[in-house]
C-alpha positions as CSV (number, residue, x, y, z in Angstrom):
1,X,-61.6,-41.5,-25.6
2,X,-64.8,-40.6,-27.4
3,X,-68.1,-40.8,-25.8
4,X,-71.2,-41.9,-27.0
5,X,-72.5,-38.2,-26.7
6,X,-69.7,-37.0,-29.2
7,X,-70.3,-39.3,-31.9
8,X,-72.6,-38.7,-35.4
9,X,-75.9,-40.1,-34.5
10,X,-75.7,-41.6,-38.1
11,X,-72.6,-43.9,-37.4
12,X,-74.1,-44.9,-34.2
13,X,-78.0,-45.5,-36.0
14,X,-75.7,-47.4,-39.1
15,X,-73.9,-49.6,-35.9
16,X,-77.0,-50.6,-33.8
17,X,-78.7,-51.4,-37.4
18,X,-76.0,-53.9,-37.8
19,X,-75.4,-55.3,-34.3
20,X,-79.6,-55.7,-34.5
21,X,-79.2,-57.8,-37.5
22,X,-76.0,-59.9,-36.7
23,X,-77.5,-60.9,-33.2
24,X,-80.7,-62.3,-34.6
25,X,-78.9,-64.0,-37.4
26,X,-76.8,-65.4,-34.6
27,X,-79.6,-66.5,-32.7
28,X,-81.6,-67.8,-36.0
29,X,-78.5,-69.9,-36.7
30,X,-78.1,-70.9,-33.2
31,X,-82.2,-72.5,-34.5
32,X,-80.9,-73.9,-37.3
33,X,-81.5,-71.3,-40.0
34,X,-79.1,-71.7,-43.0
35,X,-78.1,-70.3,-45.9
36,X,-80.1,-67.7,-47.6
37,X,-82.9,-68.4,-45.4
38,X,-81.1,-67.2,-42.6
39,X,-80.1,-63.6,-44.3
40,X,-83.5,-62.7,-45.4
41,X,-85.3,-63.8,-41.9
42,X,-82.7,-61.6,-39.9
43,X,-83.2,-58.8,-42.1
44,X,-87.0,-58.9,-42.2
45,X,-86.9,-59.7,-38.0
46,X,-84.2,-57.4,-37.6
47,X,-85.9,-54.3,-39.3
48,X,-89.3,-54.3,-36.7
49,X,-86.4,-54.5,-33.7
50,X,-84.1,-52.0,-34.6
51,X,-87.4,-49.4,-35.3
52,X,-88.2,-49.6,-31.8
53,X,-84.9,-50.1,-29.9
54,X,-83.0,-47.2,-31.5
55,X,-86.0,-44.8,-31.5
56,X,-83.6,-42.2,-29.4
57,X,-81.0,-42.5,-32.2
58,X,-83.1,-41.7,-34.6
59,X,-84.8,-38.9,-32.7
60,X,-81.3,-37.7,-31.8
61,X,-80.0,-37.6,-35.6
62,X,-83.6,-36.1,-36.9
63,X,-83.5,-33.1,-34.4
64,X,-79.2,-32.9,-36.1
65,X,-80.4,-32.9,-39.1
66,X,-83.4,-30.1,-38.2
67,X,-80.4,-28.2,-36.4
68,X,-78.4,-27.8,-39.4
69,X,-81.1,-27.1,-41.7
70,X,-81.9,-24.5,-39.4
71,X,-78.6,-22.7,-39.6
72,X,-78.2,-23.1,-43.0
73,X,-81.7,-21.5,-44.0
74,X,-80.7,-18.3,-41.4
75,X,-77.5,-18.3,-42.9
76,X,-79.7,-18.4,-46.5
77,X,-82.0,-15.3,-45.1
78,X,-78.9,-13.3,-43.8
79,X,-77.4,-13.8,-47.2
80,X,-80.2,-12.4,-48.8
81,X,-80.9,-9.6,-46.8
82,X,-76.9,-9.0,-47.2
83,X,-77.6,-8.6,-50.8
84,X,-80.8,-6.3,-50.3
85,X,-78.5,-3.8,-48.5
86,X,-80.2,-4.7,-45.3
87,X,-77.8,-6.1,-43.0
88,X,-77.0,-3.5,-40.6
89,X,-73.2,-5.3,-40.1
90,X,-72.3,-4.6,-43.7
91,X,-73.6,-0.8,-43.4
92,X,-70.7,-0.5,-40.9
């Protein structure tokens, strides 16, 4: 079984996105919303609600995404210094 922890913050911001939208379409219906009406209110109500409830998400894929670019610019640097003859690894 896969935790919560384990999974790409992506899928799990793309998931809540869409259970935020289906449950206030689902409640705008239960209102009596219809139609194309009922699409474009849940989208425009849904996108204020899912800002604030999934702030941690999005924090938690931002600082992935930081990670990454973190490794891949020392990665860049060692790379570079490789290629000025200054890595003390490949003098060995």
């Amino acid at each position: 079984m896969v935790s919560l922890r384990q999974v790409n913050p992506a899928v799990l911001y793309t998931l809540g996105r869409l259970a935020c939208f289906l449950v206030v379409a689902a409640v705008l219906y239960v209102f009596g919303f219809r139609s194309w009406v009922l699409v474009i209110a849940a989208l425009l109500l849904s996108m204020p609600l899912s800002y604030f409830a999934l702030r941690g998400v999005r924090s938690a894929w931002g600082a992935r995404i930081e990670e990454r670019l973190a490794k891949r610019r020392a990665a860049k640097e060692h790379l570079r210094a490789t290629l000025r003859g200054e890595d003390e690894d490949a003098a060995s």
